[in-house]
mmCIF file of the N, C-alpha and C atoms, coordinates in Angstrom:
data_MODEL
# 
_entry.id   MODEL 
# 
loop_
_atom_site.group_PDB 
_atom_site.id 
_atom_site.type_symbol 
_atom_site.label_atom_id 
_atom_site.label_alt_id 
_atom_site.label_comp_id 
_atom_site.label_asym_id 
_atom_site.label_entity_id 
_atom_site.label_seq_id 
_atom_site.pdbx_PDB_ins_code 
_atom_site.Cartn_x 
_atom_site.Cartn_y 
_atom_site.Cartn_z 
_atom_site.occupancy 
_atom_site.B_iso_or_equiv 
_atom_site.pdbx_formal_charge 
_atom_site.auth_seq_id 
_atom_site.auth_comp_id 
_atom_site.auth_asym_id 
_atom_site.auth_atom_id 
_atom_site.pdbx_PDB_model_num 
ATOM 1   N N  . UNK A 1 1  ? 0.810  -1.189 0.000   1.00 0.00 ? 1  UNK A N  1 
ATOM 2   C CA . UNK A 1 1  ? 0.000  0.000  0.000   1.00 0.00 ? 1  UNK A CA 1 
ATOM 3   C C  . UNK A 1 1  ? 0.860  1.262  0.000   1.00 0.00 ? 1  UNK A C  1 
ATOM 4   N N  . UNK A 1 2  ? 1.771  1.473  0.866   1.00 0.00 ? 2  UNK A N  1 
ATOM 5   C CA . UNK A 1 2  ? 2.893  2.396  0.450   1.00 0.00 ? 2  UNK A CA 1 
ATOM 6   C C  . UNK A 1 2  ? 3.478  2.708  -0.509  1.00 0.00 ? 2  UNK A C  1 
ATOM 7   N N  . UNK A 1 3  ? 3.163  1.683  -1.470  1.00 0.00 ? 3  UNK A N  1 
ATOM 8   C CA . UNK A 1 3  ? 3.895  2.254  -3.023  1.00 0.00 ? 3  UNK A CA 1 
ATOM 9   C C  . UNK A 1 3  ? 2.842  2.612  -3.920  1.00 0.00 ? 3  UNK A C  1 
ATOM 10  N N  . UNK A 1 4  ? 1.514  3.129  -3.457  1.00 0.00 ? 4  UNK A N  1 
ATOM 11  C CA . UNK A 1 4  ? 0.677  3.519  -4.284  1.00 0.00 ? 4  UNK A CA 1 
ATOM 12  C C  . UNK A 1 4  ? 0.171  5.054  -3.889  1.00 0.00 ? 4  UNK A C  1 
ATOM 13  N N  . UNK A 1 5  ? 1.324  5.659  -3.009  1.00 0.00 ? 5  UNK A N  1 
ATOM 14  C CA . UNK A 1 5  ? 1.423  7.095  -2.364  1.00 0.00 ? 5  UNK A CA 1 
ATOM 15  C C  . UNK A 1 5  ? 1.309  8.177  -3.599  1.00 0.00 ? 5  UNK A C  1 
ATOM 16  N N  . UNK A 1 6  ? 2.257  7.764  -4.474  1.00 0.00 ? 6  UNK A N  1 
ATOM 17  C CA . UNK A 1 6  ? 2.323  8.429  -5.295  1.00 0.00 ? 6  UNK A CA 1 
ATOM 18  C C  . UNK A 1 6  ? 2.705  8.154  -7.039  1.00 0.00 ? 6  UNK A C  1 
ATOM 19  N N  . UNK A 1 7  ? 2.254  8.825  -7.864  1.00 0.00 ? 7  UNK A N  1 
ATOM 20  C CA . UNK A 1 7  ? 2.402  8.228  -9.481  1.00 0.00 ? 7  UNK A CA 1 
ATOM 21  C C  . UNK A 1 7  ? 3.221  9.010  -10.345 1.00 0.00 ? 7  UNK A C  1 
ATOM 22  N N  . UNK A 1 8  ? 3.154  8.740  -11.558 1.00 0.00 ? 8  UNK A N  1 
ATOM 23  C CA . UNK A 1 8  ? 4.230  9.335  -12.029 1.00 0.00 ? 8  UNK A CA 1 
ATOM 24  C C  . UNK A 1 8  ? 3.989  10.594 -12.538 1.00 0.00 ? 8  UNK A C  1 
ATOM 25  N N  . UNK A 1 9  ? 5.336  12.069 -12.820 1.00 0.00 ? 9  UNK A N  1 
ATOM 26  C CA . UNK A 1 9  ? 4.579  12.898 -12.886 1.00 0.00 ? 9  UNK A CA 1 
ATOM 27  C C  . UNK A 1 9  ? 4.171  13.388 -14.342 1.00 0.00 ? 9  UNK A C  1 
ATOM 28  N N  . UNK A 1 10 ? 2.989  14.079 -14.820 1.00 0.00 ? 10 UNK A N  1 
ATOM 29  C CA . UNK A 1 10 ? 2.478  14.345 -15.465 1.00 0.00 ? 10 UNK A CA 1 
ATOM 30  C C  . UNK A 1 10 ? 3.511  15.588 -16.043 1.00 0.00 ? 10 UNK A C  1 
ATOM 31  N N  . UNK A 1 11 ? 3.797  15.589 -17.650 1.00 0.00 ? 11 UNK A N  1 
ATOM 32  C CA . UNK A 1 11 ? 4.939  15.933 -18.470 1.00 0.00 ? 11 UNK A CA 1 
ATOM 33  C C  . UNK A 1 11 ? 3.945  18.036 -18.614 1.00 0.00 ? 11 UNK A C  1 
ATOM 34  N N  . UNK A 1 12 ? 3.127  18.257 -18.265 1.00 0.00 ? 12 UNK A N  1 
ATOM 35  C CA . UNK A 1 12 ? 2.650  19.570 -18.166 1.00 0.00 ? 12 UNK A CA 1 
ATOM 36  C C  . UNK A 1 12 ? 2.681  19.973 -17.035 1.00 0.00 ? 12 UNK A C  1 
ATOM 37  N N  . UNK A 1 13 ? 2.885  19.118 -16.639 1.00 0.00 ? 13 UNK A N  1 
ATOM 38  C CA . UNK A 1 13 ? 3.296  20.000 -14.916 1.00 0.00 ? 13 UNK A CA 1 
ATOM 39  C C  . UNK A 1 13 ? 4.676  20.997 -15.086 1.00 0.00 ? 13 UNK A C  1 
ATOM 40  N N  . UNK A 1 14 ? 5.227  20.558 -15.643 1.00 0.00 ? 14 UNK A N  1 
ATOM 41  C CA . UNK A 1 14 ? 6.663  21.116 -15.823 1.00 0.00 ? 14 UNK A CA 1 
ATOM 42  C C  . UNK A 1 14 ? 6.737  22.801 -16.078 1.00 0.00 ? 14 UNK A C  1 
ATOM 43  N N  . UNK A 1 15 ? 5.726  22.644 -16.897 1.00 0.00 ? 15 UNK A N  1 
ATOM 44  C CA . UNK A 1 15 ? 4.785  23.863 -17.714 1.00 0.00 ? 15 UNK A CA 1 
ATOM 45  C C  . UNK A 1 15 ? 4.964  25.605 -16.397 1.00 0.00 ? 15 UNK A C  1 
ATOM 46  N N  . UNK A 1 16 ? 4.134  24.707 -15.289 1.00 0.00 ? 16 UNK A N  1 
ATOM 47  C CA . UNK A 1 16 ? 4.465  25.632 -14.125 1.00 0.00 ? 16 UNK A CA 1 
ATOM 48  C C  . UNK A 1 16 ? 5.421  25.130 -13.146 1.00 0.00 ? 16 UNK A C  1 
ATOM 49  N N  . UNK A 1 17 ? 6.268  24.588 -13.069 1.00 0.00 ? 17 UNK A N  1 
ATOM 50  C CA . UNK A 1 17 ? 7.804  24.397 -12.461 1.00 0.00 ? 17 UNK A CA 1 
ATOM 51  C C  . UNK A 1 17 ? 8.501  24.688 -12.849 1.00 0.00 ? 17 UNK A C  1 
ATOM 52  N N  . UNK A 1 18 ? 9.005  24.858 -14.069 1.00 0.00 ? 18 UNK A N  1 
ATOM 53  C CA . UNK A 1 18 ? 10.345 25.250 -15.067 1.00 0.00 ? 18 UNK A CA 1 
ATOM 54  C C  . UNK A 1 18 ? 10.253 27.080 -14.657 1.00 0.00 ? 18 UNK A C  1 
ATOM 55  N N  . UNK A 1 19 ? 9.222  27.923 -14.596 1.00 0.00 ? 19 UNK A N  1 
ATOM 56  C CA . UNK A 1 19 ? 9.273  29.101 -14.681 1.00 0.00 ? 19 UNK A CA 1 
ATOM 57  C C  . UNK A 1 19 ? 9.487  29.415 -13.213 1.00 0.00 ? 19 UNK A C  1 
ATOM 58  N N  . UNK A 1 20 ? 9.140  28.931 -12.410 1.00 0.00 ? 20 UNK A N  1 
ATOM 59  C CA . UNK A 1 20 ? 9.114  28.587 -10.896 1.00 0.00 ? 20 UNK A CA 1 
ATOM 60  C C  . UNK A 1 20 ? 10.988 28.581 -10.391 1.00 0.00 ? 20 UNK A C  1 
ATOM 61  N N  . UNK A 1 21 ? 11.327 27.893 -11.214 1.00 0.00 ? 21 UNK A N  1 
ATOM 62  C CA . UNK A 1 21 ? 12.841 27.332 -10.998 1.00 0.00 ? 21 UNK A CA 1 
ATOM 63  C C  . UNK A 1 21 ? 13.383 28.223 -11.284 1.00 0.00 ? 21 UNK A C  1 
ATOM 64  N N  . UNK A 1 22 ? 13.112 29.064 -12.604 1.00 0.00 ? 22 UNK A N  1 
ATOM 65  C CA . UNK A 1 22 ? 13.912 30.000 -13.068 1.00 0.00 ? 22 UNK A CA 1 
ATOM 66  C C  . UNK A 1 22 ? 13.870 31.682 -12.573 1.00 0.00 ? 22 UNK A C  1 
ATOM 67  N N  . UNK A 1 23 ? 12.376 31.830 -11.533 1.00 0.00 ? 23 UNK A N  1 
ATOM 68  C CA . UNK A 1 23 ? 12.513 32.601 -11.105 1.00 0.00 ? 23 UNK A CA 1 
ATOM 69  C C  . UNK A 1 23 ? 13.724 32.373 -10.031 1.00 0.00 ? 23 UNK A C  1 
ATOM 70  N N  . UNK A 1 24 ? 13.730 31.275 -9.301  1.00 0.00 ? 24 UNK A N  1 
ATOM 71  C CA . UNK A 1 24 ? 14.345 31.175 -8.157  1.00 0.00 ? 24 UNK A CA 1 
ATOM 72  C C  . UNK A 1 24 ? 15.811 31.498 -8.318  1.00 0.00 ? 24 UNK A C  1 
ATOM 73  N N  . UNK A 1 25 ? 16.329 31.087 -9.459  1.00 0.00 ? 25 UNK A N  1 
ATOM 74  C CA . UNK A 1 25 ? 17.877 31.235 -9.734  1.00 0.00 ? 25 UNK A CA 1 
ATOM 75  C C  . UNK A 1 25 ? 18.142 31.948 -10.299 1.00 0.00 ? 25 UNK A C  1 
ATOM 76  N N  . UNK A 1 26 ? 17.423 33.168 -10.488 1.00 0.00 ? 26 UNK A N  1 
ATOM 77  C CA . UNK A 1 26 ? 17.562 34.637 -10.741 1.00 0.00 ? 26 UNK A CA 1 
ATOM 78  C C  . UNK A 1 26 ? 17.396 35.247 -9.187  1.00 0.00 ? 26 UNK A C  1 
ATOM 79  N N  . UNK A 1 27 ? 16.658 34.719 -8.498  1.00 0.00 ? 27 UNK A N  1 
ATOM 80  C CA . UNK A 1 27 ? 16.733 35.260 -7.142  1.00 0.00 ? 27 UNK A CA 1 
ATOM 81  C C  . UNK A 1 27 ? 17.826 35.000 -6.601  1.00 0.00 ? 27 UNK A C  1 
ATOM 82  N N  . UNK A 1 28 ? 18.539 33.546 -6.452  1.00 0.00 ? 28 UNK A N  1 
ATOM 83  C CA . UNK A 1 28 ? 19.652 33.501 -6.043  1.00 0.00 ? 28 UNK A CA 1 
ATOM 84  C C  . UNK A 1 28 ? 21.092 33.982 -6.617  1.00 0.00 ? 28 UNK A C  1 
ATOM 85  N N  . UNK A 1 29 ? 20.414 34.115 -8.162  1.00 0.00 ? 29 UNK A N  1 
ATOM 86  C CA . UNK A 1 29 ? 21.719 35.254 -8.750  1.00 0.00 ? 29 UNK A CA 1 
ATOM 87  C C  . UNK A 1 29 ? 21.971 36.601 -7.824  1.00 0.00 ? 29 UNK A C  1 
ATOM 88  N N  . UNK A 1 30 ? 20.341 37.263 -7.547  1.00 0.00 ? 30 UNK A N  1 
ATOM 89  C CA . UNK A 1 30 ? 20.527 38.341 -7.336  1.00 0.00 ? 30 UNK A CA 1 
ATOM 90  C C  . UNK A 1 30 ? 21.026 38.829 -5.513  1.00 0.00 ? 30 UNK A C  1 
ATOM 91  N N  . UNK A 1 31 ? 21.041 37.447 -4.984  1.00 0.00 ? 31 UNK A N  1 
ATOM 92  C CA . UNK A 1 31 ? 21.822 37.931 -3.724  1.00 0.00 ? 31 UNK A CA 1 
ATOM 93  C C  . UNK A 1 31 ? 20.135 37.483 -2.731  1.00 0.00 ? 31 UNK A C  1 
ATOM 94  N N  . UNK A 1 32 ? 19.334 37.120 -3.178  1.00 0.00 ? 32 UNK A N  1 
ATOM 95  C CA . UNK A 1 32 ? 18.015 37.161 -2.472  1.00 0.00 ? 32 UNK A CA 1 
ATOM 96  C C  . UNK A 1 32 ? 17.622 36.289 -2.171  1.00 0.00 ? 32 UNK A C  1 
ATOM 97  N N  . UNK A 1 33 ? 18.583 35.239 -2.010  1.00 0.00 ? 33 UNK A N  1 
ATOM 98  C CA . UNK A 1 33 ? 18.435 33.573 -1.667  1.00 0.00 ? 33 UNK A CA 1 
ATOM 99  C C  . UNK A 1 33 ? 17.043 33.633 -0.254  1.00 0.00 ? 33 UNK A C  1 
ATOM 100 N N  . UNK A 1 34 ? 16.896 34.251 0.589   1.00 0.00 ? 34 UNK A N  1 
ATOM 101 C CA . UNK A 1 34 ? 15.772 33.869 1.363   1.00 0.00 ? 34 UNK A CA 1 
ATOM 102 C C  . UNK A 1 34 ? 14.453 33.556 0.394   1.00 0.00 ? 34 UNK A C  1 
ATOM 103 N N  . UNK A 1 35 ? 14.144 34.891 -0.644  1.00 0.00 ? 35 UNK A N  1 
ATOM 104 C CA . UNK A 1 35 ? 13.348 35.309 -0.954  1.00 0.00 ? 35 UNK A CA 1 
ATOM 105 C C  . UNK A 1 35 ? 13.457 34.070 -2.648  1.00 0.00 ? 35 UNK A C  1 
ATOM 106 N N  . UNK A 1 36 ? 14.165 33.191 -2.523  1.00 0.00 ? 36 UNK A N  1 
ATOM 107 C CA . UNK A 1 36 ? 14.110 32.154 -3.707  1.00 0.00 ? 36 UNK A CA 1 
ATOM 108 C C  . UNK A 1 36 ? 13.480 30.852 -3.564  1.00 0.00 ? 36 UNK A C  1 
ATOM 109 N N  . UNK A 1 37 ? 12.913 30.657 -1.703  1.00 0.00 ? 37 UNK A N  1 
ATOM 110 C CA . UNK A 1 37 ? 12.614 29.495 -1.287  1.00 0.00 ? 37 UNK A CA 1 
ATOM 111 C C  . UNK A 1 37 ? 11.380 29.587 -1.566  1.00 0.00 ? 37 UNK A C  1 
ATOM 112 N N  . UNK A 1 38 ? 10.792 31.035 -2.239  1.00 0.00 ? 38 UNK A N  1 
ATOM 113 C CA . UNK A 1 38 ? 9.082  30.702 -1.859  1.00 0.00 ? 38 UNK A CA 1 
ATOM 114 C C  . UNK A 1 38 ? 9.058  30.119 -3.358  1.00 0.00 ? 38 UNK A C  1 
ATOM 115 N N  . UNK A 1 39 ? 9.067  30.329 -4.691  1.00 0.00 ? 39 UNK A N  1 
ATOM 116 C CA . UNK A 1 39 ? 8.920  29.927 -5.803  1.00 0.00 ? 39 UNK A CA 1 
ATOM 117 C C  . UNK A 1 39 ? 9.484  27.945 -5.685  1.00 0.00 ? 39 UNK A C  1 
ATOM 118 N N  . UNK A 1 40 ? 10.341 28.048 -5.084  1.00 0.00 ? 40 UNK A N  1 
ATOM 119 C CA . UNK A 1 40 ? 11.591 26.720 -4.980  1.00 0.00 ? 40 UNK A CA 1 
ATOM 120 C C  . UNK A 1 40 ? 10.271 25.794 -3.710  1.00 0.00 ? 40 UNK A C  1 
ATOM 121 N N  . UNK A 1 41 ? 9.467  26.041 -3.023  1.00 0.00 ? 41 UNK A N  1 
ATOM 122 C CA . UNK A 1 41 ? 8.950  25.713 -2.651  1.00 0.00 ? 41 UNK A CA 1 
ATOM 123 C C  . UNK A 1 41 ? 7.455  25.058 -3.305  1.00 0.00 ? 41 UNK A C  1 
ATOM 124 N N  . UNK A 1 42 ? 6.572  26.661 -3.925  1.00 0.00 ? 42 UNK A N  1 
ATOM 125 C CA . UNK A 1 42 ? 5.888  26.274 -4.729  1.00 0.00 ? 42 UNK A CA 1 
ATOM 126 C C  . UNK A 1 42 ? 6.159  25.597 -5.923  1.00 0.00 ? 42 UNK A C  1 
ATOM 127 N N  . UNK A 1 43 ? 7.281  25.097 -6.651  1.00 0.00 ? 43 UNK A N  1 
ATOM 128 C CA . UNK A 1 43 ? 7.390  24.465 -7.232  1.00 0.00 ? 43 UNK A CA 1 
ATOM 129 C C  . UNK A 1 43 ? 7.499  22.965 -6.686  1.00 0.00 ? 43 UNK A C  1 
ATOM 130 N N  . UNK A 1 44 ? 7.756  22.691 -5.874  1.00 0.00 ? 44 UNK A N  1 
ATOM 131 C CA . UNK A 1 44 ? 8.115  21.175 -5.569  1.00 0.00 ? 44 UNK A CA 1 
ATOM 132 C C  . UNK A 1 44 ? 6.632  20.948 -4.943  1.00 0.00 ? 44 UNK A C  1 
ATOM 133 N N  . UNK A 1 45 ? 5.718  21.749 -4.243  1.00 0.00 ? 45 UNK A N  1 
ATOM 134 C CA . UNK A 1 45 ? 4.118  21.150 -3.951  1.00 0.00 ? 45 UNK A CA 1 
ATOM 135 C C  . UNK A 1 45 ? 3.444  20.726 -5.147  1.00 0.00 ? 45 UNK A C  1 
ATOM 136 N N  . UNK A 1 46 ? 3.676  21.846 -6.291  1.00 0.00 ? 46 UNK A N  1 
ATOM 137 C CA . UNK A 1 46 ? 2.737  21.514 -7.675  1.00 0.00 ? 46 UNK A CA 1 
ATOM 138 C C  . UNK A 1 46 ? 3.256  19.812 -7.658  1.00 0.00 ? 46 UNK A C  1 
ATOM 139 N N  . UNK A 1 47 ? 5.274  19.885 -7.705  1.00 0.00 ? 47 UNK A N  1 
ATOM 140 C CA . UNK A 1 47 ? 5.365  18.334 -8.070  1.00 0.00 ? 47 UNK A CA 1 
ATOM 141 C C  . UNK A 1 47 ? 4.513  17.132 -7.402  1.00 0.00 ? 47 UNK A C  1 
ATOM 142 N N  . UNK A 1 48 ? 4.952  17.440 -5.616  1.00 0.00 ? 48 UNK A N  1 
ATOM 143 C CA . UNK A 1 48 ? 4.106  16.857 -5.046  1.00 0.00 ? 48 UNK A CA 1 
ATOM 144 C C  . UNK A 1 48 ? 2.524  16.435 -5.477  1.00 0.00 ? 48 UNK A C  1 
ATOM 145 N N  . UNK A 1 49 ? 2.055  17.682 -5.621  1.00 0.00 ? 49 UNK A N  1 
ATOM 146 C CA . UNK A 1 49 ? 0.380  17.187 -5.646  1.00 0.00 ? 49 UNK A CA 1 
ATOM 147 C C  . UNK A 1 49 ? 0.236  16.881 -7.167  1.00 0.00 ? 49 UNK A C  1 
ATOM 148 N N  . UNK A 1 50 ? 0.970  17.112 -8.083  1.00 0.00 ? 50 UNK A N  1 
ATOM 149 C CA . UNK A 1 50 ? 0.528  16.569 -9.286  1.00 0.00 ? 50 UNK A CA 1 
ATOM 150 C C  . UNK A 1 50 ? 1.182  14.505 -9.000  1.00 0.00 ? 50 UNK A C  1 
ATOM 151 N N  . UNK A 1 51 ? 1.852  14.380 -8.854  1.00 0.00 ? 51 UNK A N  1 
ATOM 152 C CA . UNK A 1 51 ? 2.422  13.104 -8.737  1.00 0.00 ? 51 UNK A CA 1 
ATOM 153 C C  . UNK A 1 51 ? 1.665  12.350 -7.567  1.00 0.00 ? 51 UNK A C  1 
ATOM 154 N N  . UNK A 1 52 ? 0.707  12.982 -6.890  1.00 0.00 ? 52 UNK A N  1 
ATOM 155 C CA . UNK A 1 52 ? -0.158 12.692 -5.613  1.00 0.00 ? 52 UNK A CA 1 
ATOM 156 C C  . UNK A 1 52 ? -1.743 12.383 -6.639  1.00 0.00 ? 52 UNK A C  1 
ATOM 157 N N  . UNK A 1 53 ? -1.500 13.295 -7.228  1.00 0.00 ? 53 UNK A N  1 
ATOM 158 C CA . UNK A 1 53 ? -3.231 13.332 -8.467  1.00 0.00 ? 53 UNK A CA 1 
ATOM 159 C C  . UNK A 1 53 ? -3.090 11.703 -9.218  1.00 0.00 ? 53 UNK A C  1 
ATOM 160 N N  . UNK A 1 54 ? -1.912 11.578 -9.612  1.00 0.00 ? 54 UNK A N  1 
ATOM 161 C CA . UNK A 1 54 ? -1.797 10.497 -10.774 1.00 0.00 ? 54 UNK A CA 1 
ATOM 162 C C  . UNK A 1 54 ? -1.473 9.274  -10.262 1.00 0.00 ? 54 UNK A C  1 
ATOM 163 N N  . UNK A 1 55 ? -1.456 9.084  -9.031  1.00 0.00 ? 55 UNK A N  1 
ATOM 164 C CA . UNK A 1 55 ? -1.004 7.752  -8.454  1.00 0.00 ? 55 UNK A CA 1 
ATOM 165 C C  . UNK A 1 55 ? -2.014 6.306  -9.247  1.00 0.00 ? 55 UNK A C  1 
ATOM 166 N N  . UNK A 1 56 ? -1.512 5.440  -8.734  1.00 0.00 ? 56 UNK A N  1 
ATOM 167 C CA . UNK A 1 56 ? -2.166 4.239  -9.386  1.00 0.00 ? 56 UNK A CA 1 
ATOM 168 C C  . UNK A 1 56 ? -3.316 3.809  -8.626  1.00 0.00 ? 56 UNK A C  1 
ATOM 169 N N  . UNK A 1 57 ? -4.528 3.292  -9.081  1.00 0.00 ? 57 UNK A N  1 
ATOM 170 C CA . UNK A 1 57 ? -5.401 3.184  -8.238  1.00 0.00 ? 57 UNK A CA 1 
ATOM 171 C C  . UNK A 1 57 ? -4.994 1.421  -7.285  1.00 0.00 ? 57 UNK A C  1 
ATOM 172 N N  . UNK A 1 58 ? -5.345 1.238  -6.529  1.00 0.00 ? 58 UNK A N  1 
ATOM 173 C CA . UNK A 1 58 ? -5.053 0.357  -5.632  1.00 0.00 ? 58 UNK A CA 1 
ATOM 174 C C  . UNK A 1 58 ? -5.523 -0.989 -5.924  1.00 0.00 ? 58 UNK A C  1 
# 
């Protein structure tokens, strides 16, 4: 039952993570590394809950 936590992730998700990422490492270019965790964050929940949406049914 533990290996049906989560599925694989869906290739449009990326869609809103990739821009997510790239804000962040312009933030951390710019010296604003606190202020890079919130995008770096919201990006890894979308992963989370999209890979949480697509799991396999049981």
């Amino acid at each position: 039952m533990a290996g049906n936590r989560f599925g694989p992730l869906d290739p449009f998700c990326f869609l809103a993570v990739v821009p997510l990422v790239i804000v962040a490492v312009v933030l951390v270019i710019s010296d604003l590394l606190v202020f890079a965790f919130v995008p770096l964050v919201l990006a890894g929940l979308i992963l989370l809950g999209d890979s949480w949406a697509n799991r396999r049914p049981s």
